[in-house]
N, C-alpha and C positions, 0 to 999 in steps of 0.2 A: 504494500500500500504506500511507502514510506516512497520506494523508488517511483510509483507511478505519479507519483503527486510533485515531485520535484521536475520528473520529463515535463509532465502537465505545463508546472511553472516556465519554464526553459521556454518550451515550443510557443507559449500563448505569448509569451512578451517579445520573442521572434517575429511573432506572427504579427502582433499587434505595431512592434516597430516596423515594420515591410510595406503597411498599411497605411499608416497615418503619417511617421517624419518624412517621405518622400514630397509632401505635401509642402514642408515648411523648409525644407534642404534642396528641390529642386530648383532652379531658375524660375522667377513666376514669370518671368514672360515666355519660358517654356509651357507651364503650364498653363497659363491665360490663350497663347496658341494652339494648345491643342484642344483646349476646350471650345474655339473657337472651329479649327478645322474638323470637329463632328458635327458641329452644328450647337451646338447645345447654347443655352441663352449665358450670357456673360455671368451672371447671379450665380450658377451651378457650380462654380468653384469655391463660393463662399459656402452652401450649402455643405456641402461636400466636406468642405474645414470640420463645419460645426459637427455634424452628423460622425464624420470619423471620432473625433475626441468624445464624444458621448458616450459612441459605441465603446472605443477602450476605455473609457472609464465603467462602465457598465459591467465588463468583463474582467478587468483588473482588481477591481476594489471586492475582497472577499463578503462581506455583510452586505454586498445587495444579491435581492435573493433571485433563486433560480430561473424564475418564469423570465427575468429580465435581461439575465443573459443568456438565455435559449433566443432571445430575440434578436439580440443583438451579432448574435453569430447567424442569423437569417439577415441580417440587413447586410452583415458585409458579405457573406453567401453572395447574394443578388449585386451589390455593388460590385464584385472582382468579375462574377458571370458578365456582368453588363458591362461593364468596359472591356473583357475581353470581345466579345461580342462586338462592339462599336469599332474597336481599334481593326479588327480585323474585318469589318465591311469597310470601314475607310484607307485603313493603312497598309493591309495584307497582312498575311499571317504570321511572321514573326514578331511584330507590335502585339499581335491579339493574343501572342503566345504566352507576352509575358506577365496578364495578369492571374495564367494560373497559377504561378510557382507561389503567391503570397495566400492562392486557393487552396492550395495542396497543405500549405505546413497551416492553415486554419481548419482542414477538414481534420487535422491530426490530434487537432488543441481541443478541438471538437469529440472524438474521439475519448480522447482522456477524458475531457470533461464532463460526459454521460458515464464514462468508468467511474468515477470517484464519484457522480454527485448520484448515483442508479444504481448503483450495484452495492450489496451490504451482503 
């Protein structure tokens, strides 16, 4: 139990850093352009700020309870799907490729997470 709860820790704060300081570490007039080259309305990056750091707080902070980060691993579920999805109808497929690597070590954080908070 002792070993899974520490991977747990590891992988979700991986995960969680992959997700959201890309955000605040990349050039924003990279990311202002890309938001711009799918179309999406100029606001969606601010969104996108706020909505990220909720979620990792939501899933980082252990005393909030469960039902709220079961949600919160469905919004960025659908966040990494949906930009892989966009990047690869606009960019081609190595763009769309790479929002699943932060998909992958979140379906694993995900994982654990139903291990230790389900299983007794």
């Amino acid at each position: 139990m002792q070993k899974d709860k520490r991977i747990y820790w590891i992988i979700t704060v991986i995960a969680m850093a992959l997700i959201v300081l890309p955000s605040y570490f990349a050039p924003r007039e990279y990311l202002i352009e890309s938001i711009h080259r799918l179309s999406f309305p100029a606001y969606f990056n601010i969104e996108l700020d706020i909505l990220k750091i909720v979620g990792a707080i939501l899933i980082l902070i252990p005393i909030i309870p469960t039902m709220f980060k079961e949600w919160a691993y469905v919004g960025f579920g659908i966040l990494l799907l949906s930009a892989s999805l966009a990047h690869w109808l606009v960019d081609g497929t190595a763009k769309g490729i790479a929002p699943l690597v932060p998909f992958a070590i979140l379906c694993v954080s995900y994982y654990y997470f139903r291990k230790l908070n389900y299983t007794k």
